[in-house]
Every structure is written in structure tokens, then in C-alpha cells.
C-alpha positions in Angstrom: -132.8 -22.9 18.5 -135.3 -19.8 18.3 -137.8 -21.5 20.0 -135.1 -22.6 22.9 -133.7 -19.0 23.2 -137.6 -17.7 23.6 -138.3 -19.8 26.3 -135.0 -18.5 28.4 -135.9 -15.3 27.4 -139.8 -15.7 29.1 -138.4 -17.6 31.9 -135.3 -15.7 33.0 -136.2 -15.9 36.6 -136.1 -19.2 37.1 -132.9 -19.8 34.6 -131.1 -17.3 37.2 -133.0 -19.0 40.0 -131.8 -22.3 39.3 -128.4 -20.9 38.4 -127.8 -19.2 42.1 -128.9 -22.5 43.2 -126.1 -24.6 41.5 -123.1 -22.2 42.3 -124.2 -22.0 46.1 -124.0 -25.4 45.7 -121.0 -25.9 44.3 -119.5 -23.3 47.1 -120.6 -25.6 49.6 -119.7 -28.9 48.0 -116.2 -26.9 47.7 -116.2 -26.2 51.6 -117.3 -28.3 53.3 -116.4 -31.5 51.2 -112.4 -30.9 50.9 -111.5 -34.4 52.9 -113.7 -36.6 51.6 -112.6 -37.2 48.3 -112.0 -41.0 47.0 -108.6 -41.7 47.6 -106.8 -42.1 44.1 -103.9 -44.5 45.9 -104.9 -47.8 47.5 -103.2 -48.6 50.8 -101.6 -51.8 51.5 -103.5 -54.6 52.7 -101.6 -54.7 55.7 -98.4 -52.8 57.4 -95.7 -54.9 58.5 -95.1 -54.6 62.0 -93.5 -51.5 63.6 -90.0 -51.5 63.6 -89.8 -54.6 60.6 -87.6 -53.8 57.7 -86.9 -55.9 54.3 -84.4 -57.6 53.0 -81.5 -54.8 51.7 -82.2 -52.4 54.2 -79.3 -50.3 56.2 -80.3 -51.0 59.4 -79.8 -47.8 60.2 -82.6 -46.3 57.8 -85.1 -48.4 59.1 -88.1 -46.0 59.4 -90.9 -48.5 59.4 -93.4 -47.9 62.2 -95.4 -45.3 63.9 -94.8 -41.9 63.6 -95.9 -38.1 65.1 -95.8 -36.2 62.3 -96.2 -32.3 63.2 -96.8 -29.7 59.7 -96.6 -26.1 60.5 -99.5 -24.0 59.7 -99.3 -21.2 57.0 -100.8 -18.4 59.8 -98.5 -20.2 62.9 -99.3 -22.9 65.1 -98.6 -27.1 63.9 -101.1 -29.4 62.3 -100.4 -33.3 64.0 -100.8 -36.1 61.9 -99.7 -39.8 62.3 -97.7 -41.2 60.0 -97.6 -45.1 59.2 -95.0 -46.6 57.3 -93.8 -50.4 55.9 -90.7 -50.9 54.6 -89.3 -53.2 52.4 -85.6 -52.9 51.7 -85.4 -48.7 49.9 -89.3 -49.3 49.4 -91.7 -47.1 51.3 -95.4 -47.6 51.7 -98.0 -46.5 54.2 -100.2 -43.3 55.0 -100.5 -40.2 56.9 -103.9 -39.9 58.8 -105.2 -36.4 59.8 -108.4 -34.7 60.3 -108.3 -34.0 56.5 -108.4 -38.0 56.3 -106.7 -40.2 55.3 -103.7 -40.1 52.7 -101.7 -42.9 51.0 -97.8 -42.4 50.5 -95.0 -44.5 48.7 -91.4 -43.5 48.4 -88.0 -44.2 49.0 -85.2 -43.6 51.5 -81.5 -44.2 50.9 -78.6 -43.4 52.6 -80.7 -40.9 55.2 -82.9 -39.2 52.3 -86.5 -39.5 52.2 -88.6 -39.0 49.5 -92.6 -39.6 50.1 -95.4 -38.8 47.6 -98.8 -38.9 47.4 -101.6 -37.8 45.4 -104.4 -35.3 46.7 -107.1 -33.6 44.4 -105.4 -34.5 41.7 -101.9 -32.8 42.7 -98.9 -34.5 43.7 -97.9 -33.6 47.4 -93.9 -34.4 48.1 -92.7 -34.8 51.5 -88.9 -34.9 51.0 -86.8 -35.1 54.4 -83.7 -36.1 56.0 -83.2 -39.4 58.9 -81.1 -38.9 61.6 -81.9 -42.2 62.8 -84.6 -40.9 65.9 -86.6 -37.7 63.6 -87.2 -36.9 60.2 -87.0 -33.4 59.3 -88.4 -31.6 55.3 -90.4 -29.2 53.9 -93.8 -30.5 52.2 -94.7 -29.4 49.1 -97.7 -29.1 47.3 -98.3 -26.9 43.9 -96.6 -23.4 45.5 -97.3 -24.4 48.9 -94.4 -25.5 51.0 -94.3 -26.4 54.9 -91.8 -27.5 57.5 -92.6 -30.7 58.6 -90.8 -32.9 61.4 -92.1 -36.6 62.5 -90.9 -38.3 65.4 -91.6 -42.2 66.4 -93.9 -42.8 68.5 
């Protein structure tokens, strides 16, 4: 253990050298690699078509399809993502693609409520919201984080 301590000792430069290198590194990694992490959900193999609910279903919560989904930004303005989802009878599957990427959802909707989740860096993300029958309306939330979020079909 002396003889490893010695040779940090005679060769701090390059110990700090390589040690700026790794945490600029990892700053970048960080920054610029946010959206491209694996997904940890796998999507369907394939959506039912737009507008085809399963067996159970009201008819009037069918929300399968194509959706504009707008988030509101923390500083002002709205982020616009698409939102895809299959239904089968309560059962919600599909995913929400953005700029970000792309991320899976599953979740429920009965009587008007909708409850989606999904799983990003490890946290879960919930995107609870009403039905009216033409919009869905919630707040996202993530950790502390919560947004208003509307979707309209497209």
C-alpha cells in the first residue's frame, strides 16, 4: 500500500490530470446524452389501429389513437409531443414521442380518469388526467416536478 501511495504521491499531475479528464467527461456524458438512454419499457409490437378499442370498453372512453399532446414549460412556452395509444378494454399501452425520444407508457382509464406511467432515468413519471370525450387534461409528474399537460386527437 506504501509503495501505491508513493507513486500518487510522485505522479500527482497526472492523477489530477486524468481526474479533470473523467469529470469533464462525465459533465458532457450528463449534457448532452439526457435522451438517449435504453428505454427500460418495451413498446408493443404493434398499435392497434386508431380509434380500435377492446372488448369491455365504454365507448365513450375510447382514447386509442393519435394524439397532440402539449406540456408546459417550467420558464413559459409548451413542449409538443405525440402521443400513441392502444386500448384494450381499461388497458392502456403506447408511447409519447418527443425530441427527448421516445417514451413507453401503460395505464388505465375508467369512468373518464386517466392514469399513464412510465419509467425515465430510473424515476417513475405519472401523467394522470381527465377525458371529456374530445381532450385530455392533467398535471405530469415527475420526482417534485409537476406540469400541465393537455392532448388533443389528432
Amino acid at each position: 500500500m506504501r509503495l501505491f501511495f508513493a507513486w500518487v504521491v510522485n505522479h500527482e499531475k497526472l492523477v489530477a490530470a486524468v481526474t479533470i479528464c473523467l469529470v469533464l467527461a462525465l459533465a458532457a456524458q450528463l449534457k448532452f446524452c439526457r435522451g438517449r438512454v435504453e428505454q427500460e419499457a418495451k413498446l408493443p409490437q404493434s398499435l392497434p389501429e386508431a380509434g380500435r378499442v377492446g372488448p369491455a370498453a365504454n365507448a365513450a372512453d375510447n382514447v386509442a389513437g393519435v394524439w397532440e399532446m402539449s406540456v408546459r414549460k417550467r420558464k413559459g412556452g409548451v413542449q409538443t409531443m405525440t402521443l400513441t395509444l392502444a386500448q384494450q378494454g381499461e388497458t392502456l399501452s403506447g408511447v409519447i414521442k418527443s425530441e427527448g425520444g421516445d417514451l413507453p407508457v401503460t395505464g388505465t382509464i375508467k369512468e373518464g380518469a386517466i392514469r399513464l406511467t412510465a419509467k425515465r432515468f430510473g424515476f417513475t413519471v405519472e401523467f394522470p388526467a381527465t377525458f371529456d370525450g374530445e381532450t385530455m387534461t392533467g398535471t405530469m409528474r415527475a420526482l417534485t416536478v409537476t406540469r400541465q399537460w393537455t392532448a388533443k386527437r389528432k
